[in-house]
N, C-alpha and C positions, 0 to 999 in steps of 0.2 A: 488309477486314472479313470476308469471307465464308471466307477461307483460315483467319482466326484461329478463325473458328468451326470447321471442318473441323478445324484439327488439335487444337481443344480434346475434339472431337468423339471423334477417335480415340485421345487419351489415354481417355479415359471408357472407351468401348467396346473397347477391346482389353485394361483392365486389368480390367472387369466381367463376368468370365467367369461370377459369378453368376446374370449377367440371362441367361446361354444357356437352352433348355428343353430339358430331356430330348427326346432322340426320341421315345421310346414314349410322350410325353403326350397327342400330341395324338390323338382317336378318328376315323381315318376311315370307321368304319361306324356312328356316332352322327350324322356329319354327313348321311349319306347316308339315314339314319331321316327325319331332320329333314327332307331336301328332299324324298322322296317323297313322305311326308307331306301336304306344304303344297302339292303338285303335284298331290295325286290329282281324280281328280273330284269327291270328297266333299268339297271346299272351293270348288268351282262357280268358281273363276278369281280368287280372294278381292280381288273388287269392292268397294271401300266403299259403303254404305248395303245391302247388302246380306248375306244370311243367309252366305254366305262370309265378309261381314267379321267376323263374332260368331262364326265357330269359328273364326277367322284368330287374330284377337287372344287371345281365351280359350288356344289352344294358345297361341302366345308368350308369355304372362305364365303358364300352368305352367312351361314350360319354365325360363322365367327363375325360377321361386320353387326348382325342383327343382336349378338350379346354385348357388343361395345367392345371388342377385341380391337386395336387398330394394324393395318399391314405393318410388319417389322422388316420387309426386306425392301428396303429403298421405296416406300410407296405402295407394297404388292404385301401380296398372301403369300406368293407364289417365290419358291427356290429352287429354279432349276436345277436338276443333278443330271451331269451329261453322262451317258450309259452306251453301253453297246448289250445287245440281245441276243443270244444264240439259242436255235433250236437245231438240237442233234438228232440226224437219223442215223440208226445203225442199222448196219448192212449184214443181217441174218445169215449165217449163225457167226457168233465168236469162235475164236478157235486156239484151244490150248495144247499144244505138243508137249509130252506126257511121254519121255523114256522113249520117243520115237511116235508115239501112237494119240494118235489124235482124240479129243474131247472136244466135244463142240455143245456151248449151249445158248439157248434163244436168251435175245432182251426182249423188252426189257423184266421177264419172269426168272429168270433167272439169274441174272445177272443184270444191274441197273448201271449204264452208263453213257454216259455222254462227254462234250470238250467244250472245254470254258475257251479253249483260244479262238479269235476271229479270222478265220482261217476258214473258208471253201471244203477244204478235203483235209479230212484226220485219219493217216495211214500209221497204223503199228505193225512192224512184222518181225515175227520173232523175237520180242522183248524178252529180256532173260526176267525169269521171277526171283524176287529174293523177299524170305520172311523175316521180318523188322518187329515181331515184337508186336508192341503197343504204337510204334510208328513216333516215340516220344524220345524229342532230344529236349531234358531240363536241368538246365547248370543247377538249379537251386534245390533241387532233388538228387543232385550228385547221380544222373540220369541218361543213359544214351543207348536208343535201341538201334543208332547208325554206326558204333564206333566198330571202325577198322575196315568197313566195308565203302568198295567207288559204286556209286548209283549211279554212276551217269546214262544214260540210257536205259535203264534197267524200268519193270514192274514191280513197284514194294507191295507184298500183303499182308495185312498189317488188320490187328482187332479192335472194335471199336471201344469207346471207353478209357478209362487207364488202370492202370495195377492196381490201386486201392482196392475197386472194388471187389475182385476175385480170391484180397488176401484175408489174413483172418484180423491184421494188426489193424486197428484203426488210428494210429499217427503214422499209417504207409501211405503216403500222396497225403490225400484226406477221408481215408477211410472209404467208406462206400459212397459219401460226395463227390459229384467230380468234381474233378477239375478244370482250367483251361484245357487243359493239353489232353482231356477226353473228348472233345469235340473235332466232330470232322471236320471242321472249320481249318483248324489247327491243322490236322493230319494232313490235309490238302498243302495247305501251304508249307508243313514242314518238308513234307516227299518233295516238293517243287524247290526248294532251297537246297537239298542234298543232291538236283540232277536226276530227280527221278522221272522218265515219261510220261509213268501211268501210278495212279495210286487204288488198290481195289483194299474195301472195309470189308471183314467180314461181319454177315449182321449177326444180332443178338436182340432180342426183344427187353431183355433185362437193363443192355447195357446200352441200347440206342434210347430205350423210353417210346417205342413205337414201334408197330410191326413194320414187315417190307413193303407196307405197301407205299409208305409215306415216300423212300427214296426210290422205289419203282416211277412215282405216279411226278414225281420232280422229274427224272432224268428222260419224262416224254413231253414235260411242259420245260416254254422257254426259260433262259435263266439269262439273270441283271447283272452288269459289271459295270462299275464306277470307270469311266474314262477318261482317265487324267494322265498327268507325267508322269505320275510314281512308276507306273508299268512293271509294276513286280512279279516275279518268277511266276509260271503257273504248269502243270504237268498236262500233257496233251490229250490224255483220256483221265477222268475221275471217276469212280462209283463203287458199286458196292454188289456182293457176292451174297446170295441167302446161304445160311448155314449150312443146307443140302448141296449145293454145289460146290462149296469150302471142303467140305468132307471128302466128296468125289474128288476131288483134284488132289487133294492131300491124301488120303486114299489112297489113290493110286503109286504117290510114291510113298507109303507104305508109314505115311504118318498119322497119327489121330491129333486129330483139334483140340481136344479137352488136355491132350497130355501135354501139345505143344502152349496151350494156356498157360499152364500150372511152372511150364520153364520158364514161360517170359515175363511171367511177375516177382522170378527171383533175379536180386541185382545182376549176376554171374550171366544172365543172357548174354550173348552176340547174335548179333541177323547172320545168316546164311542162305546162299544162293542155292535153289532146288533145280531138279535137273528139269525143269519146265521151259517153256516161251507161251507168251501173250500173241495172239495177233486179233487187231480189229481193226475196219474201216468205217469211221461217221463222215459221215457228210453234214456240216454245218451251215442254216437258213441265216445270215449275221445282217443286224439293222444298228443302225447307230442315231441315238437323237436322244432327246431329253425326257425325262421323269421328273415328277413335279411333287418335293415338298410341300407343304400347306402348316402355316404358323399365324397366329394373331399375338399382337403382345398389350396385356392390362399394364400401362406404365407405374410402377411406385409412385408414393406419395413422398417418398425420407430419401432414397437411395434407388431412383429406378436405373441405373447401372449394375445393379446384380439383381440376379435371377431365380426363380422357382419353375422349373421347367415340367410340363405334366406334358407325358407324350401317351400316343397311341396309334398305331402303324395303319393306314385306308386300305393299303393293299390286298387282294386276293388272287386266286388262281384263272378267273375268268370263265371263257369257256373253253370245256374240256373232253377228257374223256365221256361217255355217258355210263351213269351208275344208275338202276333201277328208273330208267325213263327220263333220266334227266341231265343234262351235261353243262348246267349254269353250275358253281361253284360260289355259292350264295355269300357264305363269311356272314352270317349274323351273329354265331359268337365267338368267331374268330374274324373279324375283330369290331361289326356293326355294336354289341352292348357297351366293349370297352369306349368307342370312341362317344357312343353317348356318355358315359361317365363322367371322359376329360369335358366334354362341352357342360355338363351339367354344374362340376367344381367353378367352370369360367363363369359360367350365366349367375351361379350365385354369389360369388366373388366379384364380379361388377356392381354386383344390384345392393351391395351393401353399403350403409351410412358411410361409415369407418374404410377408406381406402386401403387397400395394403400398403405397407410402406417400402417395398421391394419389388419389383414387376412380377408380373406373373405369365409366364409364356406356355401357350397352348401348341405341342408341335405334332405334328399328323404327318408320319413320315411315310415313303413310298421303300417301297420293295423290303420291305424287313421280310416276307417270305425267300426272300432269293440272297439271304445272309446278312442281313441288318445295313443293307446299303444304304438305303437312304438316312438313317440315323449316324452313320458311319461319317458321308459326307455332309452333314450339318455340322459335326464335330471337329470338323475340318473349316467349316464358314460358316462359325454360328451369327445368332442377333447379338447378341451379350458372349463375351470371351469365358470360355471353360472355368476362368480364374476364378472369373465371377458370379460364377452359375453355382448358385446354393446347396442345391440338390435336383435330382432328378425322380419323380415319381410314375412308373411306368405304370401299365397294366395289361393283359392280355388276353381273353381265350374265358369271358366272367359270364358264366353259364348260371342263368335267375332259377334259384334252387330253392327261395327260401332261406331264414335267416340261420346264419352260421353261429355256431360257440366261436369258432378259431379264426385268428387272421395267421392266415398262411405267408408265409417272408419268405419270398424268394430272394435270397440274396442274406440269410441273418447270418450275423456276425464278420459282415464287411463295412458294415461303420455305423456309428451310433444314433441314425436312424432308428433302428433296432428299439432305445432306450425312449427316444420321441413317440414311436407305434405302440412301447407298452403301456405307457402314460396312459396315453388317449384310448386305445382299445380298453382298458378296464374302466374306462367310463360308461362303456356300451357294455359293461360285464363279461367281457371275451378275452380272451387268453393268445398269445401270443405262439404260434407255429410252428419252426424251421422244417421247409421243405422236408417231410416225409420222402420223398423222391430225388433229392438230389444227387443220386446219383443216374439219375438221365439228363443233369445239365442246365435243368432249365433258366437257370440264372445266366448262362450264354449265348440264350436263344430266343434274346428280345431285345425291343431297341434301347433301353435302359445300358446294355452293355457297354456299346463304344462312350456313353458318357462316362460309366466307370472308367474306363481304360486312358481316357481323358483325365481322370485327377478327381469327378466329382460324385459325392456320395449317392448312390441310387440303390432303388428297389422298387421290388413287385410285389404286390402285397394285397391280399385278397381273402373271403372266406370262402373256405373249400371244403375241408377235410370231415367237420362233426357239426350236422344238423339239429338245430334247439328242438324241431318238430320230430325227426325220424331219429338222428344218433350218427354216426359215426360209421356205423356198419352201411347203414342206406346211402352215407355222402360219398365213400368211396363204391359203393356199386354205380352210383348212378352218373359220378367221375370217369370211371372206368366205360362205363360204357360210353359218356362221349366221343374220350380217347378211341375207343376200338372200332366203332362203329356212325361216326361224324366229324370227327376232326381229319379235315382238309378232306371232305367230300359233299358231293351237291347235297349232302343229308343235309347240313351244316345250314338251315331254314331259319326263319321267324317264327314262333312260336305263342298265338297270340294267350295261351293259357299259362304263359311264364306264371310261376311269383316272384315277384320284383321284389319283393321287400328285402335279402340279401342283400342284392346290389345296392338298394336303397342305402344301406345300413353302413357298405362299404365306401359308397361315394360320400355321405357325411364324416365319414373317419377323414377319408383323403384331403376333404376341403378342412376338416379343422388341424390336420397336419398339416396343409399350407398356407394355411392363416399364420399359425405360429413358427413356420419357416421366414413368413416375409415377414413378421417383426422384425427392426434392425435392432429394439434392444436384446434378442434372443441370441446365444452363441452359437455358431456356426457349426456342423455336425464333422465328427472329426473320422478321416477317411481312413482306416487302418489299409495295412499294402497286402493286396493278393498274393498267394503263393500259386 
């Protein structure tokens, strides 16, 4: 099936020389407007609920009125997502009873945690602990690291990641890909479904895709929750343990971590209770009011009833702690270059003869830092129904390196997208990717997801990994050092000695992938099912 798609593919695209774009369309020094812009200090690190979110959004929907975007929510740019906000203090030290004998250690250096509920006062005392494993219940993996045990009230500690990656078999889960059910996303909500209190990760730099400082530096900045009916389960303390203090605690009842790994990625696991108890006190700051999506929509010319959706998330962390003199949380390439990107594909995607014959929707979602909420609730009340939403083309985190050999797919081999990006990247002479890293997730930790999880085919997709000027070796040093040392910190700057030409090169792939997405005569890309 996937060949016949492939070569229908490349009949399409090699006889639609139309859907190419001029070079000289795309503006790299409009993109480059746009990301200073949204980086400078005058948008204070465009925080939701805050005065950065209100020039945040207002510029986006100019921007979108000024490329010929029109409002698609009744009139407006603007899609309110009603939220509640919590900022947790914890009350120094935690404290773990240990065989009688007390362990205590500071957050958030030690231990990162805070409570999603809307609640005043977050009392634990004496939580019994119980180790779970991977913290994963999955029927379709003939999988349970809860069975036989009551969590009701309990603390589960639980590793982050899932089994794949510490086995040697790669068809164990997905091998060293994760999975859904390797995201703390997941772990959170499964501990809150089995009646668990508290849920603590232990970290892993391997297996999270980030040091501690990323869930340290989250559990002292506020965090977003969709405030609706659904009101689903949630565990009264969340967070995460650094591996020095996992050990200490296990330690002391006389366990090793590595060993207790090595048990819980064979099926035969059970969780068991240790002879420990949890106790913490947060005190929770709780606001409730709105966050504001930002969409424009190009209508079709054949079918503006279904959709090509290009998002890219405004949000950042504001201001915050201070790092090296500074405590703005700037987001220029998380996520000021991507969201020039989407706007660049719009501006030249209006400006052409040939209309699309399918809409084309620009979506700028809020809070994707604080768990993909705001993309989550669009997916819930989009402009065009799921059904009809063609694909989704996200992007994130597009650091101006200079032109790439590889388009990195985050997300390859979850639908035939995939076949559409080989096409057209070997026109640009570049080779096609699979996440190098996917076993740190990243396919679940952008706004692209909940459109998966929706029904519709999406990806991330970018050059990263093998530099045409430096190689392969230089893309990943100078990858790496974003990640370790800028990503989600005030480093996280405008840079006016970029070289664009990468991105350049990435936003022409993107727009001539959505040119021949909104042909109606092109088939529909077909969604295979996540495991």
């Amino acid at each position: 099936m996937k060949n016949l798609i492939t070569a229908i593919l490349l009949i399409f695209l090699f006889s639609c020389s139309e859907n190419e774009v001029p070079e000289n369309m795309v503006d790299v020094n409009n993109m480059k407007r746009i990301t200073e812009t949204l980086s400078s200090d005058a948008f204070m690190g465009r925080q939701p609920f805050t005065e950065g979110e209100k020039l945040t959004i207002d510029f986006i929907a100019g921007e979108l009125e000024k490329i010929g975007f029109e409002p698609p929510f009744n009139g407006s740019y603007f899609q309110n997502v009603p939220m509640y906000e919590t900022t947790s203090t914890v009350s120094n030290p935690v404290t773990f009873n240990i065989k009688g004998k007390s362990l205590q250690l500071n957050a958030p250096d030690q231990i990162a945690i805070s409570s999603p509920i809307p609640q005043e006062l977050i009392e634990l005392k004496k939580s019994k602990l119980v180790f779970a494993g991977f913290g994963i219940k999955a029927p379709d993996y003939e999988w349970d690291d809860y069975k036989g045990i009551d969590m009701e009230g309990k603390t589960v500690v639980v590793f982050v990641n899932d089994p794949g990656l510490y086995s040697e078999d790669p068809s164990f889960f997905r091998g060293r890909e994760m999975t859904y059910y390797g995201r703390w996303t997941y772990k959170y909500d499964e501990a809150a479904r089995q009646g668990a209190s508290a849920i603590l990760i232990i970290h892993d730099p391997i297996g999270a895709g980030y040091e501690f400082n990323v869930p340290r530096n989250s559990s002292i900045s506020s965090r977003l929750f969709i405030d609706d009916e659904k009101n689903e389960p949630k565990c009264k303390v969340t967070g995460w343990l650094t591996d020095e203090s996992a050990r200490m605690i296990f330690g002391e009842l006389g366990y090793n971590i590595d060993s207790l790994r090595e048990q819980a990625v064979k099926p035969e696991f059970k969780p068991f209770e240790i002879d420990a108890t949890f106790s913490a006190t947060i005190t929770n700051k709780i606001e409730r009011n709105t966050s504001t999506n930002v969409a424009g929509i190009l209508k079709g010319s054949v079918n503006p009833d279904e959709a090509v959706v290009i998002t890219a998330h405004w949000d950042h962390f504001g201001i915050g702690e201070k790092q090296n003199g500074d405590s703005i949380y700037h987001g220029a390439v998380d996520n000021g270059t991507t969201m020039a990107w989407a706007f660049e594909i719009g501006r030249v995607a209006a400006s052409l003869r040939s209309k699309p014959e399918r809409s084309i929707i620009l979506l700028f979602p809020t809070a994707e830092e604080q768990g993909l909420t705001g993309s989550e609730y669009y997916t819930r009340f989009p402009v065009i129904p799921m059904g009809k939403t063609i694909a989704c083309l996200n992007n994130d985190m597009m650091v101006p390196r200079g032109k790439m050999k590889d388009v990195t797919m985050i997300g390859f081999g979850y639908s035939s997208l995939d076949s559409v990006y080989g096409v057209l990247a070997a026109k640009q002479d570049r080779y096609l990717l699979p996440d190098p890293n996917s076993h740190t997730g990243l396919f679940f930790r952008s706004d692209h997801f909940p459109f998966f999880k929706a029904g519709v085919p999406s990806i991330w997709a970018y050059g990263c990994y093998d530099s045409r000027e430096h190689g392969k070796e230089w893309a990943l040093e100078t990858w790496n050092y974003f990640i370790n040392n800028v990503y989600h910190r005030p480093a996280d700057n405008y840079n006016p000695d970029w070289d664009w030409s990468g991105v350049e090169e990435d936003t022409k792939l993107a727009l001539n992938i959505t040119l021949w997405l909104t042909k109606t005569s092109n088939p529909k890309p077909y969604l295979k099912q996540m495991k």
